[in-house]
N, C-alpha and C positions, 0 to 999 in steps of 0.2 A: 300235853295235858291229858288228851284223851288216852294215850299206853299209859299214864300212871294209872288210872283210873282200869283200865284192863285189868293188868296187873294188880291192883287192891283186891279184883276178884276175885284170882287166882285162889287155889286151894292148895295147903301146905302138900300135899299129895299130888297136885297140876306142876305144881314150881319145881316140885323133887325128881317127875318127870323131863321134864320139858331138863332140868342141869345133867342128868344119865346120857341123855339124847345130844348132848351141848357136848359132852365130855367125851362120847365117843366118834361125834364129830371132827372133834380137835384132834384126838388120838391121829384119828386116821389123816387127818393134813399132814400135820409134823411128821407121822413116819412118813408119808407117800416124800414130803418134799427134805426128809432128811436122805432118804435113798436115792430121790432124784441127785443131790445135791454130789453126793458120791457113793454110790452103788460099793463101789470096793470096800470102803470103810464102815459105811450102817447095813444092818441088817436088822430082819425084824427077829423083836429077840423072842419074841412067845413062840414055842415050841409047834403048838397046833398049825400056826399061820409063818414059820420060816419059810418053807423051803417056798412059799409065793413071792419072797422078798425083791425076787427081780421082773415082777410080772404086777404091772402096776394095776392092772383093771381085776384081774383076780382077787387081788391081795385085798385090793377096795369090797370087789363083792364076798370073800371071805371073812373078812372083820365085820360087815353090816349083818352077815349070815349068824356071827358070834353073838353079837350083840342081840338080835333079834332072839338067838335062841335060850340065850340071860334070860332076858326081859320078859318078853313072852308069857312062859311057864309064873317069872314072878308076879305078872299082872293077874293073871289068871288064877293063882291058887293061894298065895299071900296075901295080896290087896285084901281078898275077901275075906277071909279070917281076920288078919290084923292091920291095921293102915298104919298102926306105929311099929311094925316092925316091917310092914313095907316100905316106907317110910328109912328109918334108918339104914336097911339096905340099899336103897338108892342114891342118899346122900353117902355111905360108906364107895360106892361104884363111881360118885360123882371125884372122891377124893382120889381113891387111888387110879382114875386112867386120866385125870387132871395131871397127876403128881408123872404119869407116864410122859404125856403131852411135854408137860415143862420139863422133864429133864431131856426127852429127843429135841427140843429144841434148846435148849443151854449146851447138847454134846454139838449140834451143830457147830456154834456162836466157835466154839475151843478150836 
């Protein structure tokens, strides 16, 4: 009872947060543990972050490095201008590295 009630307080702008941060978490599991799973056949396919593909503690502080330096810049210069289009940029970040997440783990699964 008491995390719903957290959460009720949440701010459309906390929630949109906290799902970027969610999303590029998962990102980085599924690829680390699609690579683990067979190094020969995954590879990371973002260009910036391939060639760490077979170096797992890199790769990890590479993607967080990315991510941080997304987010960042957006907190700092959007937020404060517009919170609706900060806002939709994050839920847009939330979609597309979810949509990454599920498909390295669905090529797994094949």
């Amino acid at each position: 009872m008491l995390e719903l009630l957290l959460i009720a307080q949440l701010s459309l702008t906390s929630i949109t947060e906290i799902s970027v941060i969610g999303a590029h978490g998962v990102d980085l599991s599924t690829t680390s543990w699609a690579i683990g799973f067979d190094s020969d056949k995954f590879k990371e396919s973002n260009p910036i972050l391939k060639h760490f593909s077979n170096k797992p503690i890199p790769l990890g502080l590479a993607k967080v490095g990315l991510a941080l330096g997304v987010n960042i810049p957006l907190r700092l210069y959007i937020k404060p201008r517009s919170k609706l289009w900060y806002n939709v940029i994050n839920i847009g970040q939330t979609i597309a590295i979810g949509y990454v997440a599920y498909r390295n783990q669905d090529l797994v699964k094949k």
